[in-house]
mmCIF file of the C-alpha atoms, coordinates in Angstrom:
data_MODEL
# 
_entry.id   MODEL 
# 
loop_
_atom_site.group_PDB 
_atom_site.id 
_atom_site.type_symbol 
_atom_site.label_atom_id 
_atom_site.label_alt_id 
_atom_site.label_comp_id 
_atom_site.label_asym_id 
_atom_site.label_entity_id 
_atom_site.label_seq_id 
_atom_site.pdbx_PDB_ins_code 
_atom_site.Cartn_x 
_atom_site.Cartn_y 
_atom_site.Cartn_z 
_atom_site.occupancy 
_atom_site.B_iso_or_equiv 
_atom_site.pdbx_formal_charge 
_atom_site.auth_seq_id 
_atom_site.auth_comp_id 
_atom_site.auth_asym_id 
_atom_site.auth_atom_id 
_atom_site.pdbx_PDB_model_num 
ATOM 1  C CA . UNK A 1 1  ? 0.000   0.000  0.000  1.00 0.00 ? 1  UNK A CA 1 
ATOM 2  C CA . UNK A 1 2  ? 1.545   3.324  -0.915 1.00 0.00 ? 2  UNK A CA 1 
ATOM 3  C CA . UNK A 1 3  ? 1.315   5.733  1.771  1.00 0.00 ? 3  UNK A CA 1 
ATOM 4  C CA . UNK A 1 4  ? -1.380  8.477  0.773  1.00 0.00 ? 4  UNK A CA 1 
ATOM 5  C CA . UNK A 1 5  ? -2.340  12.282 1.326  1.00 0.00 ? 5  UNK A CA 1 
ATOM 6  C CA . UNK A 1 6  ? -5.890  11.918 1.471  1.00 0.00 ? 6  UNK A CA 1 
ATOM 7  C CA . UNK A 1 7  ? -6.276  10.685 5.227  1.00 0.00 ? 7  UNK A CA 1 
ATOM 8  C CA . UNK A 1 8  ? -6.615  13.429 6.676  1.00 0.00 ? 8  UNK A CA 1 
ATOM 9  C CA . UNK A 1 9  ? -5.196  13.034 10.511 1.00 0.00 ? 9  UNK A CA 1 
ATOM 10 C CA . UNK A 1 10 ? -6.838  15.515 12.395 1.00 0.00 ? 10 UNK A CA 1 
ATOM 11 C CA . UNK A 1 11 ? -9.910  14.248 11.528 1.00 0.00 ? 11 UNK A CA 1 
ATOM 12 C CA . UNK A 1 12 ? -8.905  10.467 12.514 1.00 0.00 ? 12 UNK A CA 1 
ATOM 13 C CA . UNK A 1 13 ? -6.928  10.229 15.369 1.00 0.00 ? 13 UNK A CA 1 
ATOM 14 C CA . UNK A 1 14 ? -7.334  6.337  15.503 1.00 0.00 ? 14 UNK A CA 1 
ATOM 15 C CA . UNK A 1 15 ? -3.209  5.830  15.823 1.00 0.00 ? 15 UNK A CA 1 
ATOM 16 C CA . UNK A 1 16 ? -3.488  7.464  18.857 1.00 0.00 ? 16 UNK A CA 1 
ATOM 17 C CA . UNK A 1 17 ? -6.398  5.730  20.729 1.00 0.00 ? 17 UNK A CA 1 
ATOM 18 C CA . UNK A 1 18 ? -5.581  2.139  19.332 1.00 0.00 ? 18 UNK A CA 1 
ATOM 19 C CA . UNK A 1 19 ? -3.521  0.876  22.041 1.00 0.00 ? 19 UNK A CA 1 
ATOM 20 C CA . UNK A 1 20 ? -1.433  1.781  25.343 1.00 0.00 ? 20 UNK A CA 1 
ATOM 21 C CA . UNK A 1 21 ? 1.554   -0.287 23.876 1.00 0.00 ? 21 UNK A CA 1 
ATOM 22 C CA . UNK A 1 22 ? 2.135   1.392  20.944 1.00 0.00 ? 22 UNK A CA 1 
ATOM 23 C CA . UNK A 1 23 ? 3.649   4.986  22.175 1.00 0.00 ? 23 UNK A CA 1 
ATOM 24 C CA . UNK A 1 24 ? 6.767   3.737  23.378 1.00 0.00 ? 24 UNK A CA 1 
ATOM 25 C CA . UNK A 1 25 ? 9.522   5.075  23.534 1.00 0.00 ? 25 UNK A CA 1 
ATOM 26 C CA . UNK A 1 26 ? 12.736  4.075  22.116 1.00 0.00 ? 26 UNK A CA 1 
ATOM 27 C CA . UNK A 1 27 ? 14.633  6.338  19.949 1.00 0.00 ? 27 UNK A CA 1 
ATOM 28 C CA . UNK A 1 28 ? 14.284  9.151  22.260 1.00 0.00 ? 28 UNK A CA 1 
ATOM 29 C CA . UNK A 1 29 ? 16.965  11.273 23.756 1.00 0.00 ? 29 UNK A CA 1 
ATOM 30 C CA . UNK A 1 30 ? 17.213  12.131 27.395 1.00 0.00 ? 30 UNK A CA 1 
ATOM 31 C CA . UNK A 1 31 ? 16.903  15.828 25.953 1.00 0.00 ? 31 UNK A CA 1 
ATOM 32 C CA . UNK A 1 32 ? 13.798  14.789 23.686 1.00 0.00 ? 32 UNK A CA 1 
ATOM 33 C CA . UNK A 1 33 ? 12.032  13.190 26.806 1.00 0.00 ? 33 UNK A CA 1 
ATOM 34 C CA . UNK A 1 34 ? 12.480  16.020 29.069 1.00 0.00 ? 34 UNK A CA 1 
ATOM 35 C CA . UNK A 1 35 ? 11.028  18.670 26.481 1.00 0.00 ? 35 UNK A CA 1 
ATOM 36 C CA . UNK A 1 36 ? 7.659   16.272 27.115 1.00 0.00 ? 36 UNK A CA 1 
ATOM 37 C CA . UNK A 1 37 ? 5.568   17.563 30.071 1.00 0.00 ? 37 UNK A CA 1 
ATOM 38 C CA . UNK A 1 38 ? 5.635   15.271 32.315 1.00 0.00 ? 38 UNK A CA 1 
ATOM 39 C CA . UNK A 1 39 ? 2.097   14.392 33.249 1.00 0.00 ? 39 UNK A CA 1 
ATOM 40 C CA . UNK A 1 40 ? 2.059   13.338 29.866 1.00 0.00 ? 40 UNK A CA 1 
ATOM 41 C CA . UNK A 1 41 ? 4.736   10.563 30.249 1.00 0.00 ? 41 UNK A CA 1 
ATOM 42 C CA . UNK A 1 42 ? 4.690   7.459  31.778 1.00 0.00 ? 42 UNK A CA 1 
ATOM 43 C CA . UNK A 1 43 ? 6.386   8.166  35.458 1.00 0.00 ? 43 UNK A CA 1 
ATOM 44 C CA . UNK A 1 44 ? 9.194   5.005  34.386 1.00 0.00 ? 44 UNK A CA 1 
ATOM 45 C CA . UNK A 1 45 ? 9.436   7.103  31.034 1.00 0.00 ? 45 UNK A CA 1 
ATOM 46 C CA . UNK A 1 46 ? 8.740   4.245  29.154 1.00 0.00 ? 46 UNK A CA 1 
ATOM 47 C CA . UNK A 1 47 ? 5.862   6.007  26.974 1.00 0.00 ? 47 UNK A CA 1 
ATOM 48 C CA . UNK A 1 48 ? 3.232   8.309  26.455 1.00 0.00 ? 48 UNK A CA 1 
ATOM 49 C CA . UNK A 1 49 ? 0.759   8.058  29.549 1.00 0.00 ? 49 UNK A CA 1 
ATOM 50 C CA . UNK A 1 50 ? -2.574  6.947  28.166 1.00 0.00 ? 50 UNK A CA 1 
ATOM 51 C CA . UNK A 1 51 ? -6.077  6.782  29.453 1.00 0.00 ? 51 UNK A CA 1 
ATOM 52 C CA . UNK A 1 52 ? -7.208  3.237  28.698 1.00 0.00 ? 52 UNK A CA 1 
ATOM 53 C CA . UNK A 1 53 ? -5.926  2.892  25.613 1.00 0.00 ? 53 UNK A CA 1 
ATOM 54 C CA . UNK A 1 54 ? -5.939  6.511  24.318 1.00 0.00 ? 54 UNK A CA 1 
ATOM 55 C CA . UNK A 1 55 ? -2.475  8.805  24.483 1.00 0.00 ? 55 UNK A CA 1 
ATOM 56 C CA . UNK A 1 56 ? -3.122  11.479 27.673 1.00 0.00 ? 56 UNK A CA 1 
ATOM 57 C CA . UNK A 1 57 ? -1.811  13.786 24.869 1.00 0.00 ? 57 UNK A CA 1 
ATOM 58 C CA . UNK A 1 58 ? -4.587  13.385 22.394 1.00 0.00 ? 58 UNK A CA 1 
ATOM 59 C CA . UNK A 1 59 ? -7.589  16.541 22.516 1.00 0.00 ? 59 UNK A CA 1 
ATOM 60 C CA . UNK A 1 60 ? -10.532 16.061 20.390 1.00 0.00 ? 60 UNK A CA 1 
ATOM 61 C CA . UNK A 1 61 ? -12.952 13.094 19.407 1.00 0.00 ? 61 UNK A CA 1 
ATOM 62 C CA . UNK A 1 62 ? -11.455 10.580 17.582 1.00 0.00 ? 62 UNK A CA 1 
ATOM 63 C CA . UNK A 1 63 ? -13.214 10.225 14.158 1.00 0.00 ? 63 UNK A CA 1 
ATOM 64 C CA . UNK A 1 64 ? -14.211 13.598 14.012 1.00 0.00 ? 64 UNK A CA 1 
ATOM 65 C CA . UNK A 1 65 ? -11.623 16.164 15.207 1.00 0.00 ? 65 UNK A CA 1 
ATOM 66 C CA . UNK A 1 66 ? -8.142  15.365 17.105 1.00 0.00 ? 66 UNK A CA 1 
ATOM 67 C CA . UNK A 1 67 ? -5.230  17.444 17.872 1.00 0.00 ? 67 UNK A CA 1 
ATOM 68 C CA . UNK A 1 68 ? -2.033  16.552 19.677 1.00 0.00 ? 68 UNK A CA 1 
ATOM 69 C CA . UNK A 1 69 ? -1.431  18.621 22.777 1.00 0.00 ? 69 UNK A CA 1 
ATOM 70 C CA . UNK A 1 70 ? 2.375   18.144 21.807 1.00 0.00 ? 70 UNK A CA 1 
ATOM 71 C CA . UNK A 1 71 ? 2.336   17.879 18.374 1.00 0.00 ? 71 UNK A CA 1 
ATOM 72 C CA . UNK A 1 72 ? 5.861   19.840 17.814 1.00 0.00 ? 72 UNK A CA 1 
ATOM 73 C CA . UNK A 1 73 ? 8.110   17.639 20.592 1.00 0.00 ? 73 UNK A CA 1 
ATOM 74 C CA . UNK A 1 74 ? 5.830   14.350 20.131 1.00 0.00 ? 74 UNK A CA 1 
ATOM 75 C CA . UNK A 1 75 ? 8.183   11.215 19.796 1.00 0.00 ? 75 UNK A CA 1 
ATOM 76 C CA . UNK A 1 76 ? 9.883   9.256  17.527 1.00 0.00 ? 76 UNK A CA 1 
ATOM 77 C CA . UNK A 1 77 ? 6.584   6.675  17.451 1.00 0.00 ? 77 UNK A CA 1 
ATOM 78 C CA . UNK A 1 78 ? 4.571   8.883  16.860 1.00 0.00 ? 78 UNK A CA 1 
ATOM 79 C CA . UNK A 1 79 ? 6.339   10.752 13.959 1.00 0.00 ? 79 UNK A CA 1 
ATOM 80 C CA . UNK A 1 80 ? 6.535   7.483  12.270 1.00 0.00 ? 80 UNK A CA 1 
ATOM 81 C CA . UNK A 1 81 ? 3.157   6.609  11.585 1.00 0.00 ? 81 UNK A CA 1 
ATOM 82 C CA . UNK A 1 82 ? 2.392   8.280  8.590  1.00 0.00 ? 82 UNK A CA 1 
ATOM 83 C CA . UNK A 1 83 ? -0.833  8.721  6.992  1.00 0.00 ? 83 UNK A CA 1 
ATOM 84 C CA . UNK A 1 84 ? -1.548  5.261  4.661  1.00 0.00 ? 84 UNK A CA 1 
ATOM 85 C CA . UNK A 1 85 ? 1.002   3.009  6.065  1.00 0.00 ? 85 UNK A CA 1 
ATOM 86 C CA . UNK A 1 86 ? 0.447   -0.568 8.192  1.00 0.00 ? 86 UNK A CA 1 
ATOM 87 C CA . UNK A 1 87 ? 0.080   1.104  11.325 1.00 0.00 ? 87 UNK A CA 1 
ATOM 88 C CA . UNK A 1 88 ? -2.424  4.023  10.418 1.00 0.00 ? 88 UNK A CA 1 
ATOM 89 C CA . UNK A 1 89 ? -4.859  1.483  8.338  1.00 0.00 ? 89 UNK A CA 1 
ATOM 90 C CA . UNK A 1 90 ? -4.663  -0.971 11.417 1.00 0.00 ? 90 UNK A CA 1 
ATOM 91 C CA . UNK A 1 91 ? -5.716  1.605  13.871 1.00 0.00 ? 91 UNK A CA 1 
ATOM 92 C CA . UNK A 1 92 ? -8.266  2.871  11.264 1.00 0.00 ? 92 UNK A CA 1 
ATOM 93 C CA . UNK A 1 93 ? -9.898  -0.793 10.651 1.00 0.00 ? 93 UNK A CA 1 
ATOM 94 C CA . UNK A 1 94 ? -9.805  -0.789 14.483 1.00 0.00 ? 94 UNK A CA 1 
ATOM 95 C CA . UNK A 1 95 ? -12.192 1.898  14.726 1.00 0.00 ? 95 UNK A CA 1 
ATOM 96 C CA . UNK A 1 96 ? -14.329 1.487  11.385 1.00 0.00 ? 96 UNK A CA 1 
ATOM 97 C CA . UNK A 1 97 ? -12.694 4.772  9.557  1.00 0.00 ? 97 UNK A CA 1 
ATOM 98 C CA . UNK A 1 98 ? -11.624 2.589  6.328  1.00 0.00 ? 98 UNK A CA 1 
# 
């Protein structure tokens, strides 16, 4: 699948919400992490915190309209899922947005 334009991820947010695992960290810097605030990070600083299975960072109703509250200094995981690719249409089929 080629990785495409048209999803539009503000008004998806599905990658965010699919599951507590997936914003881990792991690529990170010491310096990256502490840029994060910190009630949004796991106290072991493993992760994003999430409620259930939702990223603590994520504003807005997933489907509909999302933003993320740290958008500019989010983390490695989270600047890799790109609109279109395995993990975006997984979290999408997850939530019925296909």
């Amino acid at each position: 699948m080629t990785l495409s334009t048209e999803l539009d991820c503000q008004a998806c947010g599905a990658c965010c919400s699919y599951s507590s695992e997936w914003p881990r960290f792991t690529t990170e810097s010491d310096a990256d992490l502490d840029l994060l605030p910190a009630h949004f990070v796991w106290a072991d600083q493993t992760g994003m915190r999430c409620d259930g299975e939702r990223c603590s960072a994520l504003s807005g109703t997933v489907g509909s309209y999302v933003s993320c509250m740290v958008y500019d200094i989010r983390p490695d995981v989270c600047r890799a899922c790109l609109p279109g690719d395995e993990a975006c249409l997984t979290a999408r089929a997850a939530y019925g947005l296909m």
